[in-house]
N, C-alpha and C positions, 0 to 999 in steps of 0.2 A: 320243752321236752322233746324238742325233734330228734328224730334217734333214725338212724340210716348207718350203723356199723358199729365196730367194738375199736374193742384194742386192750393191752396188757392193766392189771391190778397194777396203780402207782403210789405207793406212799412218800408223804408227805414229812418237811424237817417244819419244825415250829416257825423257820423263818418264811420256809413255802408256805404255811398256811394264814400268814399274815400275808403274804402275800395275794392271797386267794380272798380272804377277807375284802382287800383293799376293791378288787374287782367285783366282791359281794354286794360293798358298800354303793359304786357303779346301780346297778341294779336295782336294790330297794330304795337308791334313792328316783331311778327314775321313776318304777311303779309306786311311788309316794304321789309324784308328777303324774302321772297317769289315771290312780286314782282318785284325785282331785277334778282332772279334767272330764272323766267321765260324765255324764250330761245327755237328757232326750235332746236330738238334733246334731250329734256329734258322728262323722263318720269315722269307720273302724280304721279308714287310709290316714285320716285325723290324727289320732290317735299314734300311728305308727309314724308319722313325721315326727309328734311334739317325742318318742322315743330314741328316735334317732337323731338329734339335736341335742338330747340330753344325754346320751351315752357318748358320742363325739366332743362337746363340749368337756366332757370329765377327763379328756385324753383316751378312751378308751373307744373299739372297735364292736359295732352290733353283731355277733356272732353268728344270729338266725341268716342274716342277710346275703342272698347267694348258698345259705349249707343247701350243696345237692341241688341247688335253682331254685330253693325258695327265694320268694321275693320283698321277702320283710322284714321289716327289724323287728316285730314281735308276732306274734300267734294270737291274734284276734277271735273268740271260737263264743258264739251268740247262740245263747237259749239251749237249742237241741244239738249244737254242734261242742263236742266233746274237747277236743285237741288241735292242733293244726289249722285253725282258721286262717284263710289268708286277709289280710289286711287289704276291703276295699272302699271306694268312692260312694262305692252303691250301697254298701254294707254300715244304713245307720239307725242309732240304736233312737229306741221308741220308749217312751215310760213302761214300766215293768218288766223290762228284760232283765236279765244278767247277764254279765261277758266275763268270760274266763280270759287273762294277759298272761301269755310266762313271755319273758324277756330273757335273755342273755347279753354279755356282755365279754370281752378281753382286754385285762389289762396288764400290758404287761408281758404278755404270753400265756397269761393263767385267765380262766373261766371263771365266772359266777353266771346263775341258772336257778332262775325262781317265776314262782307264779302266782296271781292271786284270783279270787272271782268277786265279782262289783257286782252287787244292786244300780239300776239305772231305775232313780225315781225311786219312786212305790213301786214293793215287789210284794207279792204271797206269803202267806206265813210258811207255805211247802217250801217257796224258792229259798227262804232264809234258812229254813231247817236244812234243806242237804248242801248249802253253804258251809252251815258250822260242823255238821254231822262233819263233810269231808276234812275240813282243818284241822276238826279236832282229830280226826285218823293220820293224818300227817304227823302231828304233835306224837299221839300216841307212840307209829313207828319209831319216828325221830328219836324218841328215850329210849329204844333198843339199843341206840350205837354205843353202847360201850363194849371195851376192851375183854374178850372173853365170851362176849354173846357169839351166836352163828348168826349168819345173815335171814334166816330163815324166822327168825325172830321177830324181825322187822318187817316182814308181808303177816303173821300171825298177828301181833298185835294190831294193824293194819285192819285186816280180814276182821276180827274178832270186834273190835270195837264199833265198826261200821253195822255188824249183824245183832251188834245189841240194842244198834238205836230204830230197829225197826224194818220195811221191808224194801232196801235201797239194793240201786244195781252198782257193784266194785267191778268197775272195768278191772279185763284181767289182759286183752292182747297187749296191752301198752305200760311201763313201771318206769321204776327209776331206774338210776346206772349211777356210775362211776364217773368224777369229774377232775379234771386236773388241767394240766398241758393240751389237752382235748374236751371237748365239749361231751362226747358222750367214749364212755373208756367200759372196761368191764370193772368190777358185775356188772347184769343186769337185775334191777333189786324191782322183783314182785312183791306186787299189793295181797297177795295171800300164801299161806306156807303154812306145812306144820311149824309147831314150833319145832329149834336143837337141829337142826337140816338146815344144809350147808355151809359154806367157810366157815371160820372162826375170823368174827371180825377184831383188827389189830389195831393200836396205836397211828396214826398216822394216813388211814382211809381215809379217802370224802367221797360220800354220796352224796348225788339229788334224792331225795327222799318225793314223791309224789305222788300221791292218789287220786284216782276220779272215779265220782260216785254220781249215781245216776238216779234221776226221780222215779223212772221206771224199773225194768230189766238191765241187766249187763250188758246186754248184747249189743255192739256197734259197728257201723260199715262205712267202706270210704268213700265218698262221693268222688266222680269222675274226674277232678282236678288233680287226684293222685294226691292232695295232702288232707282235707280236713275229716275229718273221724268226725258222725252224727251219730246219736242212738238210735237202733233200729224201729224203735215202737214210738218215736218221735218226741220223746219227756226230756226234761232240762237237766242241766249236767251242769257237774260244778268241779272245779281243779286247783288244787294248793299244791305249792312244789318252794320249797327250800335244799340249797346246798348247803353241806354238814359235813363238819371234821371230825374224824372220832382221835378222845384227846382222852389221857389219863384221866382227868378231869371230870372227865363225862363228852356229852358232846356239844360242839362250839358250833352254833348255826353261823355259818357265813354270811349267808342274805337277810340279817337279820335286822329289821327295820321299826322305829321307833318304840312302834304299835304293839310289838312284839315283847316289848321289854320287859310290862309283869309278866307274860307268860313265863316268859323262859325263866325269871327269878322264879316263879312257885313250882316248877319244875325240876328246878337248882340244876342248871344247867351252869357253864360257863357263862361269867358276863362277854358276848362278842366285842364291848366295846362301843358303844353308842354315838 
C-alpha cells in the first residue's frame, strides 16, 4: 500500500483486466509462499528475499522496491507497526506476533497489490479477532464495487462493519487508491464515508480496496525512518488489501488466492479464475 502520489482515473477493457489478473496471480501466489514460510526464528529481510525470488522467477518486477527509495520487495509491519515496515535482519519474528505483508508485483506493465496479516505461532484470541474483524471489512467494501455505486460506499461499509464488531481503531490517514499502469493512480478510496458521496463507480475501475484496524485507538505516527506507520498507544494492528476490477458482473478480485475461493463464491462475486 505505499502511496507517495496520484495520477488520472484509468479504466480498464476486459483484455486489461486479464491482464491485471495475470500480475494478481504474481502476488497471491507469492504471499501463498510467504505465508507458509512465516515461522518464530524467521527474519523479516528473510522473508523479503524468499519474495523477491518469487516475483522474479514469475517474469515479473517487485514494484515496492526502490518506489520513492524504499528498500524492499515487500512491507514487513510487526505487531504495533501498522504499514510500511521495512524489511530487516534484525527485524525477527518471535511466537505470538503477527505481521502484516502487502507485496506488489509488475507484469507486464500492469500491477497487482495485496496484503495479508499472519499469526506467528500462537497468537491471542484479541490478535485473531481484529485479524478477521479487518478481512472481513475489506470483504465487506470490496462488494460495494459494482457499477452505479458512489465510491463513498465502499469506505461506509468499511467504516460500518469494523464499528459493529466492537471498539477497534479504522486507520483513517492511509486507504486505498486506484491501480492500473501505475501502482498507486487516483482515487484515493477511504476506509470511512458517508454513504452515496463521491464518484459514481463505472465499468472497468480497479481499486486496491484495503483496511487497517487497530487493537486500540486510530491514531498512528511515523517512526523516524520516514516509512513505517506504528499506532500511537502502541496495540497491534492488522491489514488486508486486495486489487479489484469492478465488472458488470459484480467485482472480480484480481489478487485472489486459493484460500479466497469460498469466500468470493458466497459472495457471488466473479470466479477470478483459480
Amino acid at each position: 500500500m505505499l502511496r507517495k502520489g496520484r495520477n488520472r482515473i484509468e479504466l480498464k477493457s476486459p483484455a486489461e483486466i486479464e491482464k491485471m489478473r495475470a500480475a494478481g496471480r504474481v502476488v497471491a501466489r507469492t504471499l501463498d509462499l510467504l505465508r507458509e514460510a512465516v515461522r518464530p526464528g524467521i527474519s523479516t529481510l528473510e522473508l523479503d528475499a524468499l519474495a523477491e525470488q518469487s516475483i522474479r522467477e514469475a517474469g515479473a518486477i517487485p514494484s515496492f522496491k526502490g518506489y520513492h527509495g524504499f528498500p524492499g520487495s515487500i512491507c514487513a509491519s510487526v505487531n504495533e507497526e501498522v504499514v510500511h515496515g521495512i524489511p530487516r535482519a534484525t527485524k525477527v519474528l518471535a511466537d505470538g506476533d503477527i505481521i502484516s505483508i502487502d507485496c506488489g508485483a509488475i507484469l507486464d506493465g500492469w500491477h497487482g497489490d495485496s496484503a495479508i496479516t499472519v499469526p506467528v505461532g500462537t497468537v491471542t484470541e484479541e490478535d485473531r479477532t481484529v485479524m478477521e474483524v479487518c478481512e472481513e471489512a475489506m470483504w465487506q467494501g470490496i462488494a460495494q464495487m459494482r457499477p452505479g455505486n458512489r465510491l463513498g460506499d465502499i469506505g461506509h461499509a468499511i467504516e460500518s462493519y469494523i464499528a459493529s464488531r466492537g471498539n477497534f481503531g479504522n486507520v483513517r490517514e492511509y486507504g486505498g487508491h486506484g491501480i492500473g499502469t501505475q501502482m498507486h493512480m487516483e482515487p484515493h478510496v477511504l476506509n470511512y464515508s458517508p454513504p452515496g458521496r463521491g464518484m459514481r463507480l463505472v465499468e472497468g475501475m480497479c481499486l486496491a480496496i484495503e483496511p487497517m484496524v487497530n487493537r486500540g485507538t486510530r491514531h498512528v505516527h511515523l517512526l523516524e525512518d520516514g516509512w513505517t506507520v506504528v499506532t500511537r498507544d502502541g496495540s497491534r494492528s492488522a491489514h488486508f488489501e486486495h486489487s479489484v476490477a469492478i465488472t458488470a458482473d459484480g467485482p472480480l478480485v484480481l489478487t485472489a488466492r486459493e484460500e479466497n475461493r469460498e469466500k468470493i463464491a458466497s459472495l457471488g462475486f466473479p470466479d477470478p479464475g483459480f
